[in-house]
C-alpha positions as CSV (number, residue, x, y, z in Angstrom):
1,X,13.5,-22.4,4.4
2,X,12.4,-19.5,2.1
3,X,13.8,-19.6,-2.0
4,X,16.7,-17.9,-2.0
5,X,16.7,-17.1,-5.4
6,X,13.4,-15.5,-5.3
7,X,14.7,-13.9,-1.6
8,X,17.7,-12.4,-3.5
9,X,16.0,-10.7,-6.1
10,X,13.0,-9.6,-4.1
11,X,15.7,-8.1,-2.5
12,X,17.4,-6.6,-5.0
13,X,14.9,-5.1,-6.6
14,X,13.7,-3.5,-3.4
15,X,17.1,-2.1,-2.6
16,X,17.3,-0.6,-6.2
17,X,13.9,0.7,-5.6
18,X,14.5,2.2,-2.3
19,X,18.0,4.1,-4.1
20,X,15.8,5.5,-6.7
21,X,12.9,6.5,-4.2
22,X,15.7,8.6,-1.8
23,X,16.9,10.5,-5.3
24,X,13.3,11.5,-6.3
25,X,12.6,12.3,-2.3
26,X,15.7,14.6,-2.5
27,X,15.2,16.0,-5.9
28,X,11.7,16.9,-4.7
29,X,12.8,18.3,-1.5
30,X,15.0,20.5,-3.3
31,X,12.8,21.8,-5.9
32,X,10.3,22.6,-2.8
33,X,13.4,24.7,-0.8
34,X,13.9,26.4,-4.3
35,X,10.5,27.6,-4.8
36,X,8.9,29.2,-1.9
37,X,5.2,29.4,-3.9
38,X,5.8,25.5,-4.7
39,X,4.5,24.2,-0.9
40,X,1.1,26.2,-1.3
41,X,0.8,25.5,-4.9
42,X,1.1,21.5,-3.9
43,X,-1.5,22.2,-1.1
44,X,-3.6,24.0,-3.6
45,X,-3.4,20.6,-6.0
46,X,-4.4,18.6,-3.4
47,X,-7.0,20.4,-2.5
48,X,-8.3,20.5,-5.7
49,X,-7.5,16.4,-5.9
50,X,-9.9,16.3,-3.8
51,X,-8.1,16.5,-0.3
52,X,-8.9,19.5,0.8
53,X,-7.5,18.9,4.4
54,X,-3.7,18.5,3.0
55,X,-2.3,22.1,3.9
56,X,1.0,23.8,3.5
57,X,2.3,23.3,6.9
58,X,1.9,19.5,6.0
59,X,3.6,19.7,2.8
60,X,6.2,21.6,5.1
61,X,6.1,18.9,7.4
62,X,6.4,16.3,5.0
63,X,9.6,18.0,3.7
64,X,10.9,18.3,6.8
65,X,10.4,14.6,7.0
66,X,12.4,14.2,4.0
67,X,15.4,16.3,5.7
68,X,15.9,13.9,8.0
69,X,15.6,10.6,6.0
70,X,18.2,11.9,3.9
71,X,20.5,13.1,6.8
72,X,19.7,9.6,8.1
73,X,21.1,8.0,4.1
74,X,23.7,10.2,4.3
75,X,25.1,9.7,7.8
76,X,27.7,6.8,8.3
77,X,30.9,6.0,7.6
78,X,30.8,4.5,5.0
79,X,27.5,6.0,4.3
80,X,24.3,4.0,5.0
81,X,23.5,4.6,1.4
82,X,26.6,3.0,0.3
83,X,25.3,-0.5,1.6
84,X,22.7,-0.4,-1.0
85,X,24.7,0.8,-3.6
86,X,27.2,-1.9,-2.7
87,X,24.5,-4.9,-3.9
88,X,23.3,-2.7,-7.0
């Protein structure tokens, strides 16, 4: 049988981890609907990162991604994001 005392706080710590990760995913999706420029300015970074093969339809994409995660965190009732919250 595994520690359960390590178990529980590994697990802890991942499901505060995973709260703050969805707020900075949705802050970020936001900031990208808000500023038209922002998707081909973040393509333009990357590119000059040294991925030059990241575009704006990905960035597009990825935020697309993000939509649905978050309608995913948000469905439920109670919410599925309410279960983490619960063991914070």
């Amino acid at each position: 049988m595994s520690d359960a005392i390590t178990f529980y706080r590994e697990f802890i710590a991942t499901a505060r981890e995973t709260v703050n990760l969805m707020s900075k995913l949705e802050t970020m999706k936001e900031r990208v609907e808000s500023d038209p420029a922002l998707a081909q300015a973040a393509a333009d970074a990357a590119s000059t990162s040294g991925r030059p093969d990241i575009s704006k339809a990905d960035v597009d994409n990825a935020v697309g991604a993000i939509t649905q995660i978050l309608f995913t965190w948000d469905s439920g009732e109670p919410t599925q994001k309410s279960y983490f919250y619960e063991l914070l």
